[in-house]
Backbone as JSON Lines, residues from 0, in Angstrom:
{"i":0,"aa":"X","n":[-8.21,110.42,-68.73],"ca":[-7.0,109.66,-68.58],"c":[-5.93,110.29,-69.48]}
{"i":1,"aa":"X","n":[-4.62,110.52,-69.2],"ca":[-3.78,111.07,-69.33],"c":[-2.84,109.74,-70.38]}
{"i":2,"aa":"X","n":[-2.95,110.59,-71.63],"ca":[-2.12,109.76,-72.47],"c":[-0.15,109.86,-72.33]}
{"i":3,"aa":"X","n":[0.43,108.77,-72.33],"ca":[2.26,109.22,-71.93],"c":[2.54,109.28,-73.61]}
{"i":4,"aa":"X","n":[3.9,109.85,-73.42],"ca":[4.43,109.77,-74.59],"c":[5.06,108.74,-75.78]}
{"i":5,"aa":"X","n":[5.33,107.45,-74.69],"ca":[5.45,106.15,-74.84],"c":[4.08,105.81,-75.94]}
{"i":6,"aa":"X","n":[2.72,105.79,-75.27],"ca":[2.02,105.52,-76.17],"c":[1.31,106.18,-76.96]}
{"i":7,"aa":"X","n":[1.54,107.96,-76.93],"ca":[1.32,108.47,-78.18],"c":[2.42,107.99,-79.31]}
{"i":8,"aa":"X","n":[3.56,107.73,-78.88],"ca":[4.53,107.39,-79.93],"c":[4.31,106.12,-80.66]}
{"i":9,"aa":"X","n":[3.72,105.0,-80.08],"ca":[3.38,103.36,-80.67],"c":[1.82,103.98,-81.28]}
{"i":10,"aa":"X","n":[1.2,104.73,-81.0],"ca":[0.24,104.95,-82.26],"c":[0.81,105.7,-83.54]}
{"i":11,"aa":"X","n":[1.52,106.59,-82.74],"ca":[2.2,106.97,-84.31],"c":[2.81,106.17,-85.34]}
{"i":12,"aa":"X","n":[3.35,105.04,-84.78],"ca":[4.27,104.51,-85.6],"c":[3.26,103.07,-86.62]}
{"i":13,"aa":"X","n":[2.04,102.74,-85.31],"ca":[1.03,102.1,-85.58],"c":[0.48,102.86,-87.25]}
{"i":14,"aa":"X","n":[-0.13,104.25,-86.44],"ca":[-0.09,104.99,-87.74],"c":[-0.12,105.23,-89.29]}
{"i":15,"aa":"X","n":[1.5,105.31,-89.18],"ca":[2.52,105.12,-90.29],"c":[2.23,103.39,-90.94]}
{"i":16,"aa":"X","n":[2.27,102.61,-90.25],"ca":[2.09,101.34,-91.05],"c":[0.79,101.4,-91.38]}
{"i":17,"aa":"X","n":[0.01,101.83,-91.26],"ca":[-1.54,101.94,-91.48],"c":[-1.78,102.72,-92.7]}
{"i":18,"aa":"X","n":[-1.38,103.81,-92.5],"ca":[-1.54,105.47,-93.36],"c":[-0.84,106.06,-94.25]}
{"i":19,"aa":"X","n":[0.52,105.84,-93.38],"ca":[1.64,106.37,-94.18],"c":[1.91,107.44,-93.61]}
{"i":20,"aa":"X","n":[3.61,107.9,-93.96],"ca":[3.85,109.26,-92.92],"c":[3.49,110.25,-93.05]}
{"i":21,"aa":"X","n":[3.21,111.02,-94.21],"ca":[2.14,112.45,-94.83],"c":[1.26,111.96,-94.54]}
{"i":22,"aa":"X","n":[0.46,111.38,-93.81],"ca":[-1.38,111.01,-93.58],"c":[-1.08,111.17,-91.92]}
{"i":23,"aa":"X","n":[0.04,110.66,-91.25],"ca":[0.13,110.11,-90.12],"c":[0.8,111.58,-89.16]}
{"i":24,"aa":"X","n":[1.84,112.55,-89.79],"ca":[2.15,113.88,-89.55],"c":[0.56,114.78,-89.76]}
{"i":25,"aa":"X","n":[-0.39,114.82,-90.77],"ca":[-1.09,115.55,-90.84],"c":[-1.85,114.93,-89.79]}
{"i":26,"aa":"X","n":[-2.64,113.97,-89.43],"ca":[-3.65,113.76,-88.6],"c":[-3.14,113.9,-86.72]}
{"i":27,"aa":"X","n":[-1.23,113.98,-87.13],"ca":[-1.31,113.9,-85.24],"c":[-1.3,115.86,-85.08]}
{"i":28,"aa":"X","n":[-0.62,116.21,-86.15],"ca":[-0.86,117.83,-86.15],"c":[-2.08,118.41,-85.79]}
{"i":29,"aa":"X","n":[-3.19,117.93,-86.21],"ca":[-4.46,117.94,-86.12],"c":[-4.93,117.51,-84.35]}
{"i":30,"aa":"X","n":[-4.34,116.4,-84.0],"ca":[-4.61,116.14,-82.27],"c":[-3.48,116.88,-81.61]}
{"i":31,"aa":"X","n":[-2.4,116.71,-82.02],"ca":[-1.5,117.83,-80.58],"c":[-1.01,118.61,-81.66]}
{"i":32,"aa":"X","n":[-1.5,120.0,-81.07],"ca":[-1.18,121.38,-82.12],"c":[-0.05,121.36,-81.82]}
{"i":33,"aa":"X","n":[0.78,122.29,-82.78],"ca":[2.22,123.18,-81.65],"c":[1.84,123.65,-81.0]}
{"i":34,"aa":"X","n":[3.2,124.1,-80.12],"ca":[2.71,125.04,-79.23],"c":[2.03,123.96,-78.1]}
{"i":35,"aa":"X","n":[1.48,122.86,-77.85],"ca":[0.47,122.4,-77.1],"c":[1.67,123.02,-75.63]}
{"i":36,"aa":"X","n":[2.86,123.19,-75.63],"ca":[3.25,123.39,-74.01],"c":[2.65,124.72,-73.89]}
{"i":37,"aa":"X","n":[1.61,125.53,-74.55],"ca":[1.78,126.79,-74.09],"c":[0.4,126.73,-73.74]}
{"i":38,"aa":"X","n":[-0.4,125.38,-74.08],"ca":[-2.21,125.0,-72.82],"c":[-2.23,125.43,-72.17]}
{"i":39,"aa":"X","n":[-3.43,126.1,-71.55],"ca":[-3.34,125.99,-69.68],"c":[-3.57,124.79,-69.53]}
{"i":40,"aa":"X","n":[-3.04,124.95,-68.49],"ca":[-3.54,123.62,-67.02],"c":[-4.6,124.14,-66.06]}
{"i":41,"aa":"X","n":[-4.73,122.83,-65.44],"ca":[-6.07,123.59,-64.79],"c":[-5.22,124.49,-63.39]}
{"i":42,"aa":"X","n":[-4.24,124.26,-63.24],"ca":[-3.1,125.06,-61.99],"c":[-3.15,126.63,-62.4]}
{"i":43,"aa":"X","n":[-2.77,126.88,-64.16],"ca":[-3.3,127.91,-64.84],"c":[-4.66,128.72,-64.2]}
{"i":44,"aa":"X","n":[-5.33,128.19,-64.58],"ca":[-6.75,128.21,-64.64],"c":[-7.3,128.73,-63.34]}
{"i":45,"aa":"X","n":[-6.79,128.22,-62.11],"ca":[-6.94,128.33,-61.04],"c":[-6.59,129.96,-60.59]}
{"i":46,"aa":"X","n":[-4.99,129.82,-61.23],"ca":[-4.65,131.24,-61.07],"c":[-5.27,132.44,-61.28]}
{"i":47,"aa":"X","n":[-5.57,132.54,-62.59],"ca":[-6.12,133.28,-63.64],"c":[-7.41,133.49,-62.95]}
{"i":48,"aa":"X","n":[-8.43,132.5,-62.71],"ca":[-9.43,132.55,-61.85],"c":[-9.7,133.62,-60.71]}
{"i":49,"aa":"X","n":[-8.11,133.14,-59.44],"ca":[-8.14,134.31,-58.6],"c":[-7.41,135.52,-58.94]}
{"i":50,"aa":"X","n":[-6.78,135.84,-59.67],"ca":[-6.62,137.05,-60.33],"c":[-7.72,138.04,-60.9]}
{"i":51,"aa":"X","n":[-8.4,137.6,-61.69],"ca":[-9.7,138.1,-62.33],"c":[-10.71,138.36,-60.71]}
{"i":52,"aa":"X","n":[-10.98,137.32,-59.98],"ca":[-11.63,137.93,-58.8],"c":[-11.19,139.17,-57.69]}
{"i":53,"aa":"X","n":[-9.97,138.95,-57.89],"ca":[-9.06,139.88,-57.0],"c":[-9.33,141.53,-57.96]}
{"i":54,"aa":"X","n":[-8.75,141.21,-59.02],"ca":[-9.5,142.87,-60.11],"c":[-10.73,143.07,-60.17]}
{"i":55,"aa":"X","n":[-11.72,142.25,-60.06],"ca":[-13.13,142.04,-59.92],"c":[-13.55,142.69,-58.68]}
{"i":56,"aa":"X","n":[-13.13,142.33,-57.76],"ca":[-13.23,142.96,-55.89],"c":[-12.93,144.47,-56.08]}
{"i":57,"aa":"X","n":[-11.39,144.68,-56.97],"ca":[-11.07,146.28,-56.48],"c":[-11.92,146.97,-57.43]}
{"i":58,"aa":"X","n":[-12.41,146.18,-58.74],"ca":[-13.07,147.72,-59.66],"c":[-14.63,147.61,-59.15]}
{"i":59,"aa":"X","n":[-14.82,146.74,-58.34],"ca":[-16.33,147.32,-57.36],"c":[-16.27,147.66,-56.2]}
{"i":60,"aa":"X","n":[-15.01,147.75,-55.71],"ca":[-14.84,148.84,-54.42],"c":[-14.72,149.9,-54.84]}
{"i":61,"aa":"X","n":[-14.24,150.14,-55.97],"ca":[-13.75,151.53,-56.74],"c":[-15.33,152.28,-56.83]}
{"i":62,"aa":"X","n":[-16.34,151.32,-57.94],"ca":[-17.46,151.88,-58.34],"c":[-18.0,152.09,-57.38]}
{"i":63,"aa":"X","n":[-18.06,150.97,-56.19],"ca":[-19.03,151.5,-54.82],"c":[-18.8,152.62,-54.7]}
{"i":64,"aa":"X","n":[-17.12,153.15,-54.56],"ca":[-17.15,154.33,-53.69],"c":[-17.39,155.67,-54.39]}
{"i":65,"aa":"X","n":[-17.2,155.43,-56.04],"ca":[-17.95,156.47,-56.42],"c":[-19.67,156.52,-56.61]}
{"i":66,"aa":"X","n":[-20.42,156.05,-56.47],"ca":[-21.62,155.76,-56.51],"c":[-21.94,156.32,-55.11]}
{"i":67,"aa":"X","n":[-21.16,155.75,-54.06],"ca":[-21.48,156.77,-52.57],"c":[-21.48,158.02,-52.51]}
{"i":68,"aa":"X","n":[-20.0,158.1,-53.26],"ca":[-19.66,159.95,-53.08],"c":[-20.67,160.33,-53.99]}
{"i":69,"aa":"X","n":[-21.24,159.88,-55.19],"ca":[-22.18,160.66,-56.24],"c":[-23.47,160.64,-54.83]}
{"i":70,"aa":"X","n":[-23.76,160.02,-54.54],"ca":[-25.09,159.96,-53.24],"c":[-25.01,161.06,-52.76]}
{"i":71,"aa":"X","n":[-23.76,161.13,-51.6],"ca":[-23.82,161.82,-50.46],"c":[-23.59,163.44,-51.39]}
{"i":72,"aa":"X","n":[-22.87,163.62,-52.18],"ca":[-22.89,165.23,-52.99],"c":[-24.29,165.33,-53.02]}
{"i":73,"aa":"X","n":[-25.18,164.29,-54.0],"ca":[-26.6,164.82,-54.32],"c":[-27.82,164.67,-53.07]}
{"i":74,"aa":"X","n":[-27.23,164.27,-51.85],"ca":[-28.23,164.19,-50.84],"c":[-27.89,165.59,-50.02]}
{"i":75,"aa":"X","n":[-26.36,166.0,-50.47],"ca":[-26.36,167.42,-49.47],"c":[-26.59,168.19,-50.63]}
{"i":76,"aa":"X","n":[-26.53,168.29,-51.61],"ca":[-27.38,169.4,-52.81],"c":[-28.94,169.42,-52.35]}
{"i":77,"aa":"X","n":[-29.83,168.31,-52.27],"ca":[-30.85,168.21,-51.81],"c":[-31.31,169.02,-50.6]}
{"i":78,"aa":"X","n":[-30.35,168.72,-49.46],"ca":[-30.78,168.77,-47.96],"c":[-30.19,170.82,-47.88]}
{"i":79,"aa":"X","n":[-29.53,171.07,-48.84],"ca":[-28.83,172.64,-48.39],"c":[-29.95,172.94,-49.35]}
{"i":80,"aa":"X","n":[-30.09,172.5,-50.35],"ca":[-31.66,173.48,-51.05],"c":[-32.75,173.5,-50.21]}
{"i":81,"aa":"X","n":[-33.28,172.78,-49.58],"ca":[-34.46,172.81,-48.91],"c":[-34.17,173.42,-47.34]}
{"i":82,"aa":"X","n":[-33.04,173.6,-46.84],"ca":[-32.84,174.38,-45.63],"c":[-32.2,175.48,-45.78]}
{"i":83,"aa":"X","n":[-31.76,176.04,-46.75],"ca":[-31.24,177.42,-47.14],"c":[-32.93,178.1,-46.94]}
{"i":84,"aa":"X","n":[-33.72,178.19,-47.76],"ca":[-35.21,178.68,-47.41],"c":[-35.52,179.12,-45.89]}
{"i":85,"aa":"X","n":[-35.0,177.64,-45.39],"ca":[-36.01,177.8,-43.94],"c":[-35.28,178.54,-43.12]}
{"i":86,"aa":"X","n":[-33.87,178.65,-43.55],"ca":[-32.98,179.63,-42.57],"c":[-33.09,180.96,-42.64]}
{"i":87,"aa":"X","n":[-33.43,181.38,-44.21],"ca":[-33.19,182.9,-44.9],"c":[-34.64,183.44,-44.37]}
């Protein structure tokens, strides 16, 4: 559940009559950092998600295709050594 600002603000002030304002600044510092606008969201998250899969897809199409070409070089190194003989 999604706290509003309305009632993070009536605990703060709750807080302060409780704590005092140096007790009541240090402990909300402690629950919402600075910076908190720079969180992800899960909209973030989502993104970032298909991004990483999308670079994920091309650097194993990449490796596939060198892993093929390393194949097919060492299967015709193979196949011209053993029929160079049978031709000569």
């Amino acid at each position: 559940m999604a706290v509003t600002e309305l009632e993070r603000t009536e605990l703060a002030n709750r807080l302060v009559q409780a704590i005092g304002t140096e007790a009541t600044e240090t402990l909300m510092q402690c629950i919402i950092p600075e910076g908190r606008d720079q969180l992800a969201t899960k909209d973030d998250l989502r993104v970032l998600g298909a991004e990483l899969r999308a670079e994920f897809r091309t650097e194993m199409a990449k490796q596939t295709r060198l892993i093929m070409t390393t194949m097919v070089g060492f299967m015709l190194t193979i196949w011209i050594t053993l029929l160079v003989p049978a031709i000569v």
